[in-house]
N, C-alpha and C positions, 0 to 999 in steps of 0.2 A: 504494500500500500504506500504511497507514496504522500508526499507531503503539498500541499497546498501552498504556496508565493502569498504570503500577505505581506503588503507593502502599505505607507502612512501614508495620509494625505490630511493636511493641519487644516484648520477651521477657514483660514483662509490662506488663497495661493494667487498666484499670477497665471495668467494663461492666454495663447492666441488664438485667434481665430483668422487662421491665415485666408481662407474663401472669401471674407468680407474686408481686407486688409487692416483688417486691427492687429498690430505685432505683440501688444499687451495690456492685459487689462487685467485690475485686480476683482476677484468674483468672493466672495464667502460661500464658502460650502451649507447645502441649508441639507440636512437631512429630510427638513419637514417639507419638502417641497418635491412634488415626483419631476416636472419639469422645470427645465432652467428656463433665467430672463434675462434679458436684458434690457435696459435707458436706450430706449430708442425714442426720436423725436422726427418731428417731419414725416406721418409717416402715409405713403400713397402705393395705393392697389392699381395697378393699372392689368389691360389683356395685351397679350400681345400672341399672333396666330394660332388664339385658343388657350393659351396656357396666362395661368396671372401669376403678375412679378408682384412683388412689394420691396420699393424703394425708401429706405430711413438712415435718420443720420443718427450713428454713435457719438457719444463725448466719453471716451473710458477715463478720462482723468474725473475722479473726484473732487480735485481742487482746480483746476483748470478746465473754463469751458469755452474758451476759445480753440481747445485739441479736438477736432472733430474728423470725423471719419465718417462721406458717402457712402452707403453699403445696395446693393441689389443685390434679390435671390427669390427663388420661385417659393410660391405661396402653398404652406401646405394645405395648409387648411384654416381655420377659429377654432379656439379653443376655451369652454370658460375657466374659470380660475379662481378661486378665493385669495385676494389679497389678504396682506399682513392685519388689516382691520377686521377679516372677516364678512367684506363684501367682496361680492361675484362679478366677474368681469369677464367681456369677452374681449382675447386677442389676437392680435394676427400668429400664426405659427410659422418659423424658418426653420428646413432643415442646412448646417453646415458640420464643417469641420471645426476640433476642435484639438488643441496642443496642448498637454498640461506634462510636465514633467517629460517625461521621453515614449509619452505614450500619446496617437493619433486617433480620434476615431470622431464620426458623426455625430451628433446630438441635436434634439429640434430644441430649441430657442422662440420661446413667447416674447413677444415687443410689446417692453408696456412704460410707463412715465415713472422713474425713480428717482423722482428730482428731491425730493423731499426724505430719501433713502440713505444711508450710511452707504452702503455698497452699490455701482452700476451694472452689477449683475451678480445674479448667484446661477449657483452650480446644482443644480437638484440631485434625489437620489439616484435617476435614470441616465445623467451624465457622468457621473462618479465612473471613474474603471474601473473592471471586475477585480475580485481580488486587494482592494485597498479600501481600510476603515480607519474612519474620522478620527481624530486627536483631538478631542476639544482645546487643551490650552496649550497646542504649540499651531504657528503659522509657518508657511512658507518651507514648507518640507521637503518641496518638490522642485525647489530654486525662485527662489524671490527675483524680483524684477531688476538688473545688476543697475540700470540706469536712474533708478526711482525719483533721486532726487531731479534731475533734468527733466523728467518726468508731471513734475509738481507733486510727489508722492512724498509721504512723511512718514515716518514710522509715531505706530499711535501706542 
């Protein structure tokens, strides 16, 4: 019988999302949450020869909101969602790629307004990779962001 690879990932990490060219963005890991979000603004459904795009703009800086980043990508679907209050919302759904540590993989991505949020995105349980459990009180386990400060990033 052989052993299992469990590997950490801290309560919060940095991560890309190279399909939409974000090179980094810091996310908080939410357990409580099956799908990930992200701080999208601007945000428009268009068709194009049958298929619907939704185009929005990212800010991954927390403290800088002049770093923005255009993003398109096709529409998966709506999705509703209980917000951190405990109201229901419907959002748009993106599938992309996502980079955390030295692991690649897909994840769909609800676009919703986290202006009022600690973090511009979180990581739900469905985007977590397989094989790696949460650490509540350590961060950045997976390689923190080396640029942070040029970034507008602080350690809190």
């Amino acid at each position: 019988m052989s052993k299992t690879r469990v590997s950490e990932i801290g309560w919060r990490e940095y991560l890309a999302l190279p399909e939409l060219g974000v090179d980094s963005i810091k996310a908080k890991v939410d357990t409580g949450a099956l799908t990930s979000a992200i701080h999208a603004t601007d945000i428009q459904v268009s068709t194009v020869d049958g298929n619907s795009w939704v185009e929005f703009t990212v800010l991954p800086s927390q403290f800088n909101d002049e770093l923005t980043t255009r993003c398109r990508a096709p529409l998966v679907g709506y999705r509703k969602v209980r917000n951190s209050g405990g109201v229901q919302d419907e959002r748009a759904v993106i599938a992309t790629k996502m980079a955390i540590g030295d692991q690649v993989r897909t994840i769909e991505l609800t676009l919703a307004s986290r202006t009022n949020m600690r973090f511009r995105m979180l990581l739900g349980r469905s985007g977590i990779p397989d094989g790696y459990h949460v650490v509540p009180g350590k961060s950045y386990l997976l390689g923190g962001f080396k640029g942070a400060h040029e970034f507008g990033e602080e350690e809190e």
